[in-house]
Backbone as CSV, one residue per row, in Angstrom:
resi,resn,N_x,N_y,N_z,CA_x,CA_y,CA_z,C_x,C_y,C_z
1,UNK,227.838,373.243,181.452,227.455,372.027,182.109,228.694,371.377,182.734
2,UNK,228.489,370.571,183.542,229.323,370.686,184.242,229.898,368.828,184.357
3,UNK,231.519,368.203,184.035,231.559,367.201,183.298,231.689,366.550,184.747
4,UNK,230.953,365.244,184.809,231.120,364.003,186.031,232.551,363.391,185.862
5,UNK,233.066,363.665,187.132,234.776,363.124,187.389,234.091,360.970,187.576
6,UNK,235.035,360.723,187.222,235.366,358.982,187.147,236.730,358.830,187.559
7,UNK,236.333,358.036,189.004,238.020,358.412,189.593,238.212,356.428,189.784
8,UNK,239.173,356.356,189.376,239.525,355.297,189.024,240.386,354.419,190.278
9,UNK,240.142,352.994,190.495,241.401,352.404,191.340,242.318,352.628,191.443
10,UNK,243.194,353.418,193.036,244.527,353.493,192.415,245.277,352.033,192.917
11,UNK,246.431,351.955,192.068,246.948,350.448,191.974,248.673,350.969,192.453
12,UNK,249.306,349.742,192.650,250.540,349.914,192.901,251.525,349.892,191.873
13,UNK,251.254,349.809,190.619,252.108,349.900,189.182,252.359,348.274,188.994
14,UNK,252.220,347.723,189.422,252.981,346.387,189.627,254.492,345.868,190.746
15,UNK,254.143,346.942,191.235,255.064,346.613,192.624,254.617,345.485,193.755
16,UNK,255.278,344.578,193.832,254.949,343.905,194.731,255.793,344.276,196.195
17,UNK,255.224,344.336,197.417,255.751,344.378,198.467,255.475,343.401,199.388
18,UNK,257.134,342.558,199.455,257.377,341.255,200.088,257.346,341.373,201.398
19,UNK,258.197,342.344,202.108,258.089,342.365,203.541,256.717,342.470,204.407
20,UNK,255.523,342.782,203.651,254.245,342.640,204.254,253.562,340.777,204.196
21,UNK,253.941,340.340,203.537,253.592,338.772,203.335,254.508,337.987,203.913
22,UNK,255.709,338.409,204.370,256.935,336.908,204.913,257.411,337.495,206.276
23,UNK,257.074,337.114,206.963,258.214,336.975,208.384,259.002,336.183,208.329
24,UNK,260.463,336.427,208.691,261.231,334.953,208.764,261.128,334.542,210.311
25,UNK,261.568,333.582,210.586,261.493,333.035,212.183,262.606,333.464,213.091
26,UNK,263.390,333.877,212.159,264.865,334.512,212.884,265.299,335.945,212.391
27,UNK,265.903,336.964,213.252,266.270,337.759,212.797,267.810,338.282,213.264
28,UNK,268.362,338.788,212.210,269.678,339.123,212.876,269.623,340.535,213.090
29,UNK,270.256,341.114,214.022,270.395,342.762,213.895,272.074,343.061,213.442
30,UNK,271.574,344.418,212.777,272.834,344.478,211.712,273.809,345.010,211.714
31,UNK,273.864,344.926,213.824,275.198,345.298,213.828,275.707,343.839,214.287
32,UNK,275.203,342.946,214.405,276.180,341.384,214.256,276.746,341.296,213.276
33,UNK,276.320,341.590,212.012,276.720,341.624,210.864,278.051,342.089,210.643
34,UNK,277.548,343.518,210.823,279.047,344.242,210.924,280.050,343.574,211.616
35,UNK,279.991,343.251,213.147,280.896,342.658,213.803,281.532,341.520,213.591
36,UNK,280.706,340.764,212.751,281.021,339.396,212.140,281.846,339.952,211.030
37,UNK,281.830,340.265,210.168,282.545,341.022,209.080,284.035,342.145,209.470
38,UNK,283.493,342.342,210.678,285.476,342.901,210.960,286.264,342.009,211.495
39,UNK,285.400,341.200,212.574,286.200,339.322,213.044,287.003,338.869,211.302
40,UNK,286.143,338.627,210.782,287.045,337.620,209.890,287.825,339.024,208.950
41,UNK,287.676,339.997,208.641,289.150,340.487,208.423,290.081,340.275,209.239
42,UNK,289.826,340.813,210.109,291.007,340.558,211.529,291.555,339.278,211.395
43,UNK,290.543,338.850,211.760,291.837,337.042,211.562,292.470,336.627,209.924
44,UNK,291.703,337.390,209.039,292.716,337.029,207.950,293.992,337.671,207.717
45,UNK,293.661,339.154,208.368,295.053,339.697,208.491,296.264,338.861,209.167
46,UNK,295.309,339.144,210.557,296.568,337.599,211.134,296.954,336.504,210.514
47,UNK,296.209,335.743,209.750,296.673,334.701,209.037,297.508,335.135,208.377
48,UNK,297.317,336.682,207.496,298.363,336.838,206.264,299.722,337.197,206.948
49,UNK,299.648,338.135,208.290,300.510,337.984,209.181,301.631,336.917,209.846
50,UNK,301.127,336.578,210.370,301.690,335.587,211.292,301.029,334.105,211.193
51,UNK,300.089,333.874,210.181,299.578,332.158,209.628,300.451,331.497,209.727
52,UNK,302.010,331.592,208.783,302.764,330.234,208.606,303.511,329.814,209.760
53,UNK,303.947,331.058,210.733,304.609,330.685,211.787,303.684,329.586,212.617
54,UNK,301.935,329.911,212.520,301.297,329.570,213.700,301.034,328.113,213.116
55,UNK,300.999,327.727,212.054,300.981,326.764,211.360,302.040,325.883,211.155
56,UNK,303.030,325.991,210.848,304.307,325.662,211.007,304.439,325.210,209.447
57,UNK,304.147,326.248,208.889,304.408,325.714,207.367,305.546,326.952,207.338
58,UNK,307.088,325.850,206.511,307.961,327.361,205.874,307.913,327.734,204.941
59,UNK,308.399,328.893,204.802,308.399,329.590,203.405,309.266,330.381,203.383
């Protein structure tokens, strides 16, 4: 005889997935990011560089 399958809801485990419920109103693309992030090395180098001269603090 032959046994009746019972196929059950499948569910997501308890995963929630946020990016389907929120848009934000702004978006950045992620190579600004990057570019923003080598700017301020760069200028901190310079600062660690050449800061006190441009500043006029001695040391």
């Amino acid at each position: 005889m032959a046994q009746e399958r019972i196929s059950m809801p499948s569910s997501m485990g308890g995963l929630v997935r946020y990016f389907d419920e929120y848009k934000s109103k702004f978006e950045i693309k992620p190579g600004y990011i990057v570019v923003l992030i080598v700017l301020v090395i760069v200028i901190e180098i310079m600062l660690h560089w050449k800061g006190a001269g441009l500043l006029g603090i001695t040391g």
